[in-house]
C-alpha positions in Angstrom: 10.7 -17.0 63.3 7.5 -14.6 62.7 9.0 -13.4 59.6 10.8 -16.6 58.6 9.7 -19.6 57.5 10.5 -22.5 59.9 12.9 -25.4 57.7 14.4 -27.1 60.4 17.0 -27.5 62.9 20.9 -27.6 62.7 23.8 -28.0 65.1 25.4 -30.6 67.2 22.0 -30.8 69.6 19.6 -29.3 66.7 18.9 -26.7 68.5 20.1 -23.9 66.1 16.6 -23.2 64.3 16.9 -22.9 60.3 14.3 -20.4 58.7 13.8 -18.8 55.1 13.7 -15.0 55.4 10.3 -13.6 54.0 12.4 -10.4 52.8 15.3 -12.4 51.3 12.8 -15.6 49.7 12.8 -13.1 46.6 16.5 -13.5 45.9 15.3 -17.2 44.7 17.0 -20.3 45.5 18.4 -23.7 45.0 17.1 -27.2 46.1 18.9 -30.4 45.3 20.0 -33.3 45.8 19.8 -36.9 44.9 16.8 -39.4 43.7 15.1 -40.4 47.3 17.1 -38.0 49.3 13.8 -35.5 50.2 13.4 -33.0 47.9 9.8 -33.5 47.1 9.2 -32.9 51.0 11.3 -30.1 51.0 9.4 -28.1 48.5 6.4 -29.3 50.4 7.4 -27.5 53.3 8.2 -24.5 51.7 4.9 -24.0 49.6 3.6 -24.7 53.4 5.4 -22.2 54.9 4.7 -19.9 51.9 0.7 -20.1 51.9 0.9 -19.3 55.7 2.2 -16.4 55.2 0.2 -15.1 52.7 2.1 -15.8 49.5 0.7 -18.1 46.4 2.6 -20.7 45.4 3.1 -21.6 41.5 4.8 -25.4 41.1 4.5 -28.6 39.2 4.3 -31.7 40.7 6.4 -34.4 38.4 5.2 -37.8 40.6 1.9 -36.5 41.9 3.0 -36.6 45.2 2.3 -32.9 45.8 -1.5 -33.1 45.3 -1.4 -34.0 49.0 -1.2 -30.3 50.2 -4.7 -30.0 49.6 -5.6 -32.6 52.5 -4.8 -32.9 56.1 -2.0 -34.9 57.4 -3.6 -37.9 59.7 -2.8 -39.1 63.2 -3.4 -42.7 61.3 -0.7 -42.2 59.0 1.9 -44.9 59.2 5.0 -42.5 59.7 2.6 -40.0 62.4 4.7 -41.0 65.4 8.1 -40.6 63.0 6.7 -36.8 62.3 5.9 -36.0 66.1 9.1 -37.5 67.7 10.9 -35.2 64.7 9.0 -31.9 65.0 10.0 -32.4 68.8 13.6 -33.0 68.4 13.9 -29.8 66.4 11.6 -27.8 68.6 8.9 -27.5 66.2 6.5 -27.0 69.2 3.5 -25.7 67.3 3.1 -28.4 65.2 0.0 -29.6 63.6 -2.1 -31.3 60.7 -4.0 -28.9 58.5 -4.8 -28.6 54.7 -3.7 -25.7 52.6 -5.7 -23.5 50.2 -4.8 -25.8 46.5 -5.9 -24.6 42.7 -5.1 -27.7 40.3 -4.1 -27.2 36.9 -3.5 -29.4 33.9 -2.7 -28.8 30.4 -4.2 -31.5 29.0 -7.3 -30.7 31.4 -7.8 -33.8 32.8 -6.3 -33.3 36.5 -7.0 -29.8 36.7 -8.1 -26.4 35.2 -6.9 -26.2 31.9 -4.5 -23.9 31.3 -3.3 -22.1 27.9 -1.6 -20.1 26.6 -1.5 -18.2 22.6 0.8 -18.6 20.2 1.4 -15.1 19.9 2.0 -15.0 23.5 4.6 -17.9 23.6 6.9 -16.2 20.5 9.1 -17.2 18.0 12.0 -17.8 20.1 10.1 -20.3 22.5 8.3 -21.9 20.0 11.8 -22.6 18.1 13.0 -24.0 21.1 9.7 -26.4 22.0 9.7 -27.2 18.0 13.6 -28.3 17.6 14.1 -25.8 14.9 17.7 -24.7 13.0 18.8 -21.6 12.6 16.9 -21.0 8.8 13.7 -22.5 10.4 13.6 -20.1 13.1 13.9 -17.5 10.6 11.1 -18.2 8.5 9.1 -18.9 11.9 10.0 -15.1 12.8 9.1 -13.9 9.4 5.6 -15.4 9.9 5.2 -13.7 13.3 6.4 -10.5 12.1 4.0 -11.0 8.8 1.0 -11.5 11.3 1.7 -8.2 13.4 1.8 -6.3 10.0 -1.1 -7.7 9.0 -3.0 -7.7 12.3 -4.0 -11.4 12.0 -3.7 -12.9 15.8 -2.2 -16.2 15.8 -4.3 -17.9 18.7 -3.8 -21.8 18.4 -2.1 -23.8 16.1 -4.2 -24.2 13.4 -3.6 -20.4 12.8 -0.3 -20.8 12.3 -0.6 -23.8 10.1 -2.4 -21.6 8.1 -0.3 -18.5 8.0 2.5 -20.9 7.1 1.1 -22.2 4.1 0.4 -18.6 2.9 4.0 -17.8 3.6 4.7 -20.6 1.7 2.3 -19.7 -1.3 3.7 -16.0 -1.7 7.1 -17.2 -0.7 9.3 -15.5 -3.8 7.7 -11.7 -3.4 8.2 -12.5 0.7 11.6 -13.3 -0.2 11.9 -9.9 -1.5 11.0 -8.1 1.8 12.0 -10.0 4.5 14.8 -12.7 3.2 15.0 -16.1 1.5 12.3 -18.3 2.4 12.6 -22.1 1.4 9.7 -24.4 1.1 12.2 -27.0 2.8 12.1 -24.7 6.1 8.5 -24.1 6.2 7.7 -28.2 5.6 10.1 -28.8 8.6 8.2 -26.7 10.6 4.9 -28.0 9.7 5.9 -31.5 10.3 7.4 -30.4 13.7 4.0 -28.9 14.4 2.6 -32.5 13.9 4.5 -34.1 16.0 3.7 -31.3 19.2 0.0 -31.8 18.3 0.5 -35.9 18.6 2.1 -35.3 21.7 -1.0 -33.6 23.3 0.7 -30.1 22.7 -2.2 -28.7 20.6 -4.1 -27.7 23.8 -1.4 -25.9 25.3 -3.0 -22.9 22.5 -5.3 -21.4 22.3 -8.5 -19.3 25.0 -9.1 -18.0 27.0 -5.4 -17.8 28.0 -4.3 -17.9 31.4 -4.5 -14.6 33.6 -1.5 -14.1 35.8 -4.1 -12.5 38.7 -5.4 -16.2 38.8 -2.4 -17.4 40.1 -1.4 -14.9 43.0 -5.1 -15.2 44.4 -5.1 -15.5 48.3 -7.7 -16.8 50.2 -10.0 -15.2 52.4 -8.6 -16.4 55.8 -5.0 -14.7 54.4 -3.6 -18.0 53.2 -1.8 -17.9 49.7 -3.5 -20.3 46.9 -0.7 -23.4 46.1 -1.3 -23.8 42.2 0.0 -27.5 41.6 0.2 -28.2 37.7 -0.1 -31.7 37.0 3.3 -32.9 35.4 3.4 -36.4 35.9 1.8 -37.1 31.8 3.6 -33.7 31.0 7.1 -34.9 31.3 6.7 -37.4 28.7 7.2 -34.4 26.3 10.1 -32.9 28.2 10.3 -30.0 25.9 7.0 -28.7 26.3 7.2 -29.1 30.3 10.7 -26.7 30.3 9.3 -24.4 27.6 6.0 -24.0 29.1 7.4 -23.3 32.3 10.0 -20.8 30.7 6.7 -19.2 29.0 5.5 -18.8 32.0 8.1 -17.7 34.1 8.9 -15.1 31.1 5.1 -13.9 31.1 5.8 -12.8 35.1 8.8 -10.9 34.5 7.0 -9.0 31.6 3.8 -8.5 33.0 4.3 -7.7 36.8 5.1 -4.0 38.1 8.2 -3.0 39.7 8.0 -3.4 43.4 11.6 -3.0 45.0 12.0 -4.7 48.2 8.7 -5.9 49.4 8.7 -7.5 52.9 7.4 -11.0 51.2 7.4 -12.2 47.9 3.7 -11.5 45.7 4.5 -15.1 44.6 6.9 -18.0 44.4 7.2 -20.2 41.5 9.6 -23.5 41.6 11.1 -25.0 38.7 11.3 -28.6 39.3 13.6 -31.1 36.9 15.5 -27.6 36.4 18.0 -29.5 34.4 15.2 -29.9 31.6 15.5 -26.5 30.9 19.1 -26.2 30.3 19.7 -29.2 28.1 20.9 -28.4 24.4 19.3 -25.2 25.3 20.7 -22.5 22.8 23.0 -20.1 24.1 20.1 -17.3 23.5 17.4 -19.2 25.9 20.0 -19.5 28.5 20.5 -15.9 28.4 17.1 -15.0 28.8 16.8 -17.5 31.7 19.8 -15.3 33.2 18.0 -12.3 32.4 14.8 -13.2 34.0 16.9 -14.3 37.3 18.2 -11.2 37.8 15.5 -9.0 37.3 12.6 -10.9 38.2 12.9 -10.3 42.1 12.3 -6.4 42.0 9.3 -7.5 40.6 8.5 -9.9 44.2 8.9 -12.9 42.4 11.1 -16.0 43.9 12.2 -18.6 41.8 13.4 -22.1 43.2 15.0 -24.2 41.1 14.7 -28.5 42.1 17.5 -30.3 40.2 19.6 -33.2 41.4 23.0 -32.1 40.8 23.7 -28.2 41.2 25.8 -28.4 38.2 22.4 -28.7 36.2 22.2 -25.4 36.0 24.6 -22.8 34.7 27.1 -20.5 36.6 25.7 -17.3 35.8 22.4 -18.7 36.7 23.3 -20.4 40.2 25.1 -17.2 41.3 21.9 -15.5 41.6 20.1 -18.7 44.0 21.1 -17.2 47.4 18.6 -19.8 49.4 20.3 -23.6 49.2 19.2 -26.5 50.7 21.2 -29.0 49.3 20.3 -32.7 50.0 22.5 -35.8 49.6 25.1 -36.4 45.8 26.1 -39.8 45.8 29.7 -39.9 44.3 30.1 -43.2 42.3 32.3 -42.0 39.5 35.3 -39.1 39.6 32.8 -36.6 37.6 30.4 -37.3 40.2 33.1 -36.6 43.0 34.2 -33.5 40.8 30.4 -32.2 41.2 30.2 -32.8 44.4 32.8 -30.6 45.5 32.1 -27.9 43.5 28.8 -27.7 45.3 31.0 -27.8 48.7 32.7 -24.8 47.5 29.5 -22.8 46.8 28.6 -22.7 50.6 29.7 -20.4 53.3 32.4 -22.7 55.7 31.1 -23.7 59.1 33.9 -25.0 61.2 32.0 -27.6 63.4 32.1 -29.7 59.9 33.2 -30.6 56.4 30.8 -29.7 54.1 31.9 -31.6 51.1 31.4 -34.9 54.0 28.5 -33.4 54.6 26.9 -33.5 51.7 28.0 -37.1 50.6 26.9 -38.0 54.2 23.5 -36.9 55.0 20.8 -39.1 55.9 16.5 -39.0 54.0 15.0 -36.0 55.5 18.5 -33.8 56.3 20.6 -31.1 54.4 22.8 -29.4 54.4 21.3 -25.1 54.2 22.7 -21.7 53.8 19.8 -19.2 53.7 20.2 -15.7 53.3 20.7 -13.6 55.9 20.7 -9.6 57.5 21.8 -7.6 54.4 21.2 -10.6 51.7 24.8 -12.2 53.0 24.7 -16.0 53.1 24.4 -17.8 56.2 26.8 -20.0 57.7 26.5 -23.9 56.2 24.2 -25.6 58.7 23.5 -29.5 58.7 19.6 -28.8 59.1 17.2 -31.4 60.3 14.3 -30.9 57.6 10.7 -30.2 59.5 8.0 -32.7 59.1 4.8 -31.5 56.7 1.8 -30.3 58.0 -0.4 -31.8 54.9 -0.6 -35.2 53.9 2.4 -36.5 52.7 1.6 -38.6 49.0 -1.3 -38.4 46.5 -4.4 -37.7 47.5 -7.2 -39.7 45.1 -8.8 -39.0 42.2 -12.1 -38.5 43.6 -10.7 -35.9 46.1 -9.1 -33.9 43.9 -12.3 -33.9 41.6 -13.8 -32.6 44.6 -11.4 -30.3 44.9 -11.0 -28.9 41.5 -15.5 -28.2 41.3 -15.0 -26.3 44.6 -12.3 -24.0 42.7 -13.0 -20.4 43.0 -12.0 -20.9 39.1 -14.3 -23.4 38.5 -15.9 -23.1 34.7 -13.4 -20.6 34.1 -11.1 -22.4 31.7 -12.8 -25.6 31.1 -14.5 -24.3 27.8 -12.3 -23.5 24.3 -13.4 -20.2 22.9 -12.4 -20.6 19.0 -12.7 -16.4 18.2 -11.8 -15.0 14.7 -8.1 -15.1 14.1 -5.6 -16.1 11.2 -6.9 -19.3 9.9 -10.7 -17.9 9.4 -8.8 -14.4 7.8 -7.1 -16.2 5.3 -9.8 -18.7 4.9 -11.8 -15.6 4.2 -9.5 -14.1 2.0 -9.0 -17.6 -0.5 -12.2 -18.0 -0.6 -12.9 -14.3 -1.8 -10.2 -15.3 -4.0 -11.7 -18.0 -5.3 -15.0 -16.3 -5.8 -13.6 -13.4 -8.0 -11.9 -15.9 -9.9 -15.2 -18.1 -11.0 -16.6 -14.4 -11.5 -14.0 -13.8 -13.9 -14.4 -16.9 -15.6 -17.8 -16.8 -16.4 -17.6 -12.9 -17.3 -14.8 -14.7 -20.2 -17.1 -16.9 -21.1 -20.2 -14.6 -21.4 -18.0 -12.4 -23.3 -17.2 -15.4 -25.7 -21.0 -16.5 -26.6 -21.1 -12.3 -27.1 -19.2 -12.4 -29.6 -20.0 -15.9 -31.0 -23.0 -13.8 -31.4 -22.6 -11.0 -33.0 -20.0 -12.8 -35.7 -23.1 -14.9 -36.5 -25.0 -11.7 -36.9 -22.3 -10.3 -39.3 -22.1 -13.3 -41.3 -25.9 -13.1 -42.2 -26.0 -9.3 -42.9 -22.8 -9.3 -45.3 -23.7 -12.3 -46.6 -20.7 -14.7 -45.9 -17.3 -13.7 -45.9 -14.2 -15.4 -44.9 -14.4 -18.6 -43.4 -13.9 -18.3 -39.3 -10.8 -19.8 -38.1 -10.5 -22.7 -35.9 -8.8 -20.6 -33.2 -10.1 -20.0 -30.3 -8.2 -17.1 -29.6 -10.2 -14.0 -28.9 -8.8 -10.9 -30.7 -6.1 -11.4 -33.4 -8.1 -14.3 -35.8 -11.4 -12.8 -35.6 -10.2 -9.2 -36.4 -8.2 -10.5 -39.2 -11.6 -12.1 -40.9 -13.4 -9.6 -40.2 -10.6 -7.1 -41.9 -9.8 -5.2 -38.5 -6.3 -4.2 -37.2 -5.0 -5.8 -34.3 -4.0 -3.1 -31.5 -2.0 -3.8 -28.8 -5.1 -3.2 -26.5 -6.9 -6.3 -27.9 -4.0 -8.7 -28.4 -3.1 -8.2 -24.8 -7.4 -8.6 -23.2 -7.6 -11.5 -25.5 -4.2 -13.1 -24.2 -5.8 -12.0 -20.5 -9.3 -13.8 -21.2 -7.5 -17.0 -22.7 -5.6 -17.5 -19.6 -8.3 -16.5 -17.0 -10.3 -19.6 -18.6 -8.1 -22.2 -17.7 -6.8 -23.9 -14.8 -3.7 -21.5 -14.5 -5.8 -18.3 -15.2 -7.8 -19.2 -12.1 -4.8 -19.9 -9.8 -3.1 -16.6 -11.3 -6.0 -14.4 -10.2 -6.3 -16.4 -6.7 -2.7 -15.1 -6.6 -3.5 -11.5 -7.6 -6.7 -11.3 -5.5 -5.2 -12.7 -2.1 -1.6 -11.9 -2.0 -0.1 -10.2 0.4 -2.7 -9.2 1.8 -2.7 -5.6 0.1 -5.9 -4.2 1.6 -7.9 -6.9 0.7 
């Protein structure tokens, strides 16, 4: 099993050894089962099996359960003698406690590294999906992004795009022109779902320095790939931010690492745990770049594992391309539940010692039933496997030990401080307040011009020695050029229409308008 990594044992007398191929782990796979069954050990195991071998690990741990990779497992443990009479039964004969290489991350920073993204980075079609947005939103959200790369204004955090919205919003009717109707309805919706991601704890998701890739594929100097365990268990209270965070993520991989063919090991294996988050009222867009992603993403030596309950969580096209199953327990209570459960049956290659649809129904805590690929990429043959005991601690480690933990991080200091750089929000602040500024300019030049001629009508009046009396308008070219016997041009009527305006309330906002609209090289 050099090149495999060891998952149990099968057969009548478990003494048919169960292994992940290194060369096949690429081609992703598929672990589920039913609440209490022993997926969370299962995935343990693997990440085990992975970081021996030289591979990082990318994974998020829901219950906090997985924090224990980072310590040793214990001769004092209650279930010890449990995990020895098992790893003999299956032949597991070099079997032994040790601790594995663990990063910690956190979004909301307080478990772990922080870890962040931009908003430029995430995209319009992400961030429709995390915001809830319709079809018009989503529009006007593209608009804004596609505004900002015109413009070169780099949307960082969310304040930045708070901002670029309200300009949208502002210049909305020449926008309109250029890129499509633009309602202030659509842009207030977005805002307010904006709010509600920042109340949920989503504002630190954005903002630097972003996460580099490199950080997560690190491997330790004894050979050992790092396990990065983000910290889910707060996270799944927003449910939409944990899938679409995950999806970023998995999306930034696919676009970011080279081609590699068929490497002999994966250069790193992320699992997708609560899959079915992803996939619920997902549009039919999101699901296609999931598809996408699968497909592609393991010429690039990237494995993804997808940890649902039910195999029907995720979608055809999808679980087509999960060649590595380890399918745990279904409990069939209803007929849909019986329905699932047989569809999953018919997914696996026959083995004629058993039924598999009994199988699965049947299996005890700690067994499943496994196909792994084989010579070629073929399945293997169904196998009711005998799942190996875990090396590491099995539950939580404490808070003080993975404090411990997270200050000897190679990364430590990295991420922990916010960088706020120059981006959209201090652009446009920049601009509105040049705006501003040229427009109290322009006011008091109107004014100045005003007491001018105030002035020089006084001086008039003494030299010619009266005249006709000044009119109570204040209007600044017709009514003083008719007492003083002048023609009105067209020239004058139109600067003294221009200088009314510009000195009230409206005049200013008008040349705020003309000064910082659109941008146009100002």
């Amino acid at each position: 099993m050099d090149d495999h990594i060891f998952v149990g044992s099968g057969d009548d007398g478990y003494g048919t050894q169960q292994g992940l191929s290194l060369q096949y782990a690429n081609r992703h796979g598929l672990i589920a089962g039913a609440t209490g069954t022993g997926k969370t050990v299962t995935l343990q195991i693997l990440a085990e099996g992975f970081s021996k071998a030289g591979v990082p690990v990318f994974l998020s741990d829901v219950k906090g359960d997985l924090s224990g990779l980072a310590a040793s497992g214990s001769e004092s443990f209650k279930l010890h003698d449990a995990f020895m009479k098992r790893a003999g039964t299956i032949g597991f004969a070099d079997y032994a406690y040790e601790a594995f290489p663990v990063t910690f991350w956190d979004l909301f920073g307080d478990q772990g590294h922080p870890i962040r993204t931009t908003v430029a980075e995430m995209g319009p079609l992400l961030l429709a999906r995390l915001l809830d947005l319709s079809e018009a939103q989503e529009g006007v959200l593209n608009i804004a992004f596609r505004l900002a790369d015109e413009e070169g204004l780099a949307l960082l955090d969310l304040k930045d795009l708070r901002a670029l919205l309200v300009f949208v919003g502002e210049n909305a009717p020449d926008l309109s022109l250029m890129y499509g109707h633009i309602s202030n309805a659509s842009i207030g919706a977005i805002q307010r779902q904006l709010l509600v991601l920042e109340n949920q704890g989503g504002a630190g998701l954005f903002g630097e320095p972003a996460l580099a890739l490199d950080d997560l594929m690190a491997v330790d100097p004894d050979g050992r790939g790092r396990i990065n365990i983000l910290a889910a268990d707060k996270l799944m209270q927003s449910p939409k931010l944990y899938a679409t965070f995950l999806l970023w993520l998995l999306s930034e991989l696919f676009e970011e690492m080279p081609e590699v063919g068929d490497p002999d090991k994966p250069k790193l294996v992320f699992f997708f745990d609560e899959a079915h988050l992803l996939f619920d009222d997902a549009p039919k867009a999101l699901i296609d770049k999931v598809e996408q992603v699968a497909r592609l993403i393991r010429s690039k030596g990237v494995g993804v594992y997808f940890i649902t309950q039910n195999p029907a969580d995720v979608p055809e096209d999808i679980l087509g391309q999960l060649g590595n199953r380890i399918q745990h327990a279904l409990r069939a209570f209803t007929a849909r539940d019986k329905q699932a459960l047989s569809r999953a049956a018919q997914t696996y290659r026959e083995n004629p010692r058993f039924d598999i649809e009994a199988a699965i129904r049947e299996v005890g805590v700690g067994e499943a039933v496994t196909s792994m690929l084989e010579d070629k990429g073929v399945p293997g043959v169904a196998e009711r496997t005998l799942i190996r005991p875990p090396s590491s601690q099995l539950g939580p480690i404490s808070k003080a030990e993975r404090g411990r933990v997270v200050e000897a991080s190679p990364l430590a200091g990295k991420y922990e401080a916010k960088v706020d750089r120059e981006s959209a929000f201090e652009k446009l602040r920049a601009r509105a307040d040049k705006a501003a500024e040229d427009a109290r300019r322009a006011e008091e030049a109107a004014e100045r011009l005003e007491q001018e001629e105030e002035r020089e009508y006084q001086t008039a009046r003494r030299y010619s020695g009266g005249g006709q009396p000044r009119s109570s308008s204040r209007s600044y070219g017709g009514s003083r050029s008719r007492a003083r016997g002048a023609p009105e041009t067209f020239g004058s009527a139109l600067q003294s229409a221009v200088i009314k305006e510009l000195k009230g309330t409206t005049g200013r906002r008008i040349v705020r308008g003309i000064l910082g609209g659109l941008f146009k090289g100002r």
